[in-house]
C-alpha positions in Angstrom: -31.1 9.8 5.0 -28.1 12.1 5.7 -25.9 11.9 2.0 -24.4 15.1 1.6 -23.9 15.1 -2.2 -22.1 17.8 -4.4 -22.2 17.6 -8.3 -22.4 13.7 -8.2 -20.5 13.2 -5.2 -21.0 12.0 -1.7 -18.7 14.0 0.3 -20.1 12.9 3.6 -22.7 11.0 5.4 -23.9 12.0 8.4 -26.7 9.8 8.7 -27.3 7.7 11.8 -24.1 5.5 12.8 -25.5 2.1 13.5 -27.4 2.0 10.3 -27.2 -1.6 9.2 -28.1 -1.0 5.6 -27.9 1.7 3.0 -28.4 2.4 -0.3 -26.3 4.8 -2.0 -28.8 7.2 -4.4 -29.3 7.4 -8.0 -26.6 10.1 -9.4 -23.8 9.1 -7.3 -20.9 8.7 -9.6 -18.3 9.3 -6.9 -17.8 8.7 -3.0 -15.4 10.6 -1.4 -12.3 9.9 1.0 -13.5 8.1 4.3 -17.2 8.9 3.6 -18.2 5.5 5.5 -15.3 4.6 7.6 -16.9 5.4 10.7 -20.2 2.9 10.3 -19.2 0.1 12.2 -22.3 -1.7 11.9 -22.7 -1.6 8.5 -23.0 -5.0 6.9 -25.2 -3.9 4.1 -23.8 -1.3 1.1 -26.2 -1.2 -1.9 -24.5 0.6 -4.5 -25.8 2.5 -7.6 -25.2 2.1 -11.4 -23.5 4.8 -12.8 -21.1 5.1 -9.7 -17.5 5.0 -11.7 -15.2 5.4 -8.5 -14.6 4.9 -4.7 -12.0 6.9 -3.0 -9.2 5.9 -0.3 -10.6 4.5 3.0 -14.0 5.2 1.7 -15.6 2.1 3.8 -12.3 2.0 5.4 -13.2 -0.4 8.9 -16.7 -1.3 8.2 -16.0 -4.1 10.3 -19.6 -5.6 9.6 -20.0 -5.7 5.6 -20.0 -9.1 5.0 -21.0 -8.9 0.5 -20.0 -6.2 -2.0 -21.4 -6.4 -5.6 -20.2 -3.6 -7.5 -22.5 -1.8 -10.1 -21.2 -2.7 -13.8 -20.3 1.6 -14.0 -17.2 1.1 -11.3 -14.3 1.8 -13.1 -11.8 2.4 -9.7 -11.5 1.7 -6.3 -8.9 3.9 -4.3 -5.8 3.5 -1.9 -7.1 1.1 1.1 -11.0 1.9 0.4 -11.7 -1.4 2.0 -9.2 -2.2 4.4 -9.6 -3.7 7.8 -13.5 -5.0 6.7 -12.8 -8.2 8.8 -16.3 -9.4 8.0 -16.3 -9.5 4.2 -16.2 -12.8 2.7 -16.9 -11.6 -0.7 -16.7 -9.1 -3.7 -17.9 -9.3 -7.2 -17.3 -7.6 -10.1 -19.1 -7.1 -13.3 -18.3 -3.7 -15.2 -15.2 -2.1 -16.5 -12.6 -2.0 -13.8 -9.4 -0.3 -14.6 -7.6 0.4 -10.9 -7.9 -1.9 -7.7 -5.3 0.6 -5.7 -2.9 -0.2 -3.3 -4.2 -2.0 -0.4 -7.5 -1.8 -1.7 -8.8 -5.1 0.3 -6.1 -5.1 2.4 -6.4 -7.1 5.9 -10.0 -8.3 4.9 -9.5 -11.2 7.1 -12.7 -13.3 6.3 -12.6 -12.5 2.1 -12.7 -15.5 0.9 -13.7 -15.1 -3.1 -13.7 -12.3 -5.8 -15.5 -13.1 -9.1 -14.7 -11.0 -12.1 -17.8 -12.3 -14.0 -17.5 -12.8 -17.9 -19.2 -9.5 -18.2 -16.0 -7.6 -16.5 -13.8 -6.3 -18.7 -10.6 -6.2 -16.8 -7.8 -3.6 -16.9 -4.8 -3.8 -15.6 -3.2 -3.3 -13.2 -4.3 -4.9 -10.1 -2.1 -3.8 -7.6 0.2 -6.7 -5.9 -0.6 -5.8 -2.2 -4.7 -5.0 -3.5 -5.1 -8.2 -1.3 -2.7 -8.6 1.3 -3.7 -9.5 4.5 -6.7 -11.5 3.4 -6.0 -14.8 5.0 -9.2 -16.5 4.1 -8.8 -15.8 0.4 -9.2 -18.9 -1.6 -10.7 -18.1 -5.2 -10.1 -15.6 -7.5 -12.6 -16.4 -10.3 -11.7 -14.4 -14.0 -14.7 -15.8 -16.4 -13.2 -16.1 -19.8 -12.9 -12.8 -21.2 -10.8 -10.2 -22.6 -8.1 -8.5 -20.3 -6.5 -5.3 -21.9 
């Protein structure tokens, strides 16, 4: 399916570039810098349990993910990973998550909710500019829980 993976970690993908949907394989724990910047047509990213981080700019400009549901195993998400997604209206998290970097969701015009569900245990910090630019943002749901 062209995942290039190294000791857990998909270091590149060089699969077919208008792939509209893709699921991420069992035994990913990590993806890599920029892995999936360049899919602009990409408006469907299945991601696995036991995936614990997602490095800088990793879907950087996916301009066609519209939904992100990360896996209850995501602990990070890295410097701008999702930036200029114009498309995505929402993200939901349910695991452990200790580090929304800078910029993480930055300029994801059409976000319009994130859901930290009561099974997220949520570390801070959030970064202040994790958000910025996402005009359409309206509701930032924290279930009751415990927040270290």
């Amino acid at each position: 399916m062209g995942f290039v993976i190294k000791n857990g970690r998909l270091i590149r993908y060089s699969g077919n570039l208008k792939v509209v949907g893709l699921t991420i394989p069992k035994g990913v724990r990590y993806i890599e810098d920029g892995v999936f910047s360049p899919l602009k047509y990409l408006e469907k990213l299945v991601l696995p349990e036991g995936l614990w981080g997602i490095g800088t700019r990793s879907m950087c400009d996916c301009v066609s993910l519209r939904e992100v549901v990360f896996p209850k195993s995501l602990q990070q998400i890295g410097r701008y990973a999702f930036e200029g997604c114009v498309n995505l209206e929402k993200v939901t998290f349910s695991g452990n998550v200790r580090l929304l970097d800078v910029g993480c969701f930055q300029n994801c015009y059409s976000l319009r909710e994130v859901t930290f569900t009561k099974e997220c245990r949520l570390y801070l910090p959030i970064d202040r500019e994790c958000f910025k630019g996402c005009l359409s943002l309206e509701d930032v749901h924290i279930s009751a829980h415990d927040c270290s």
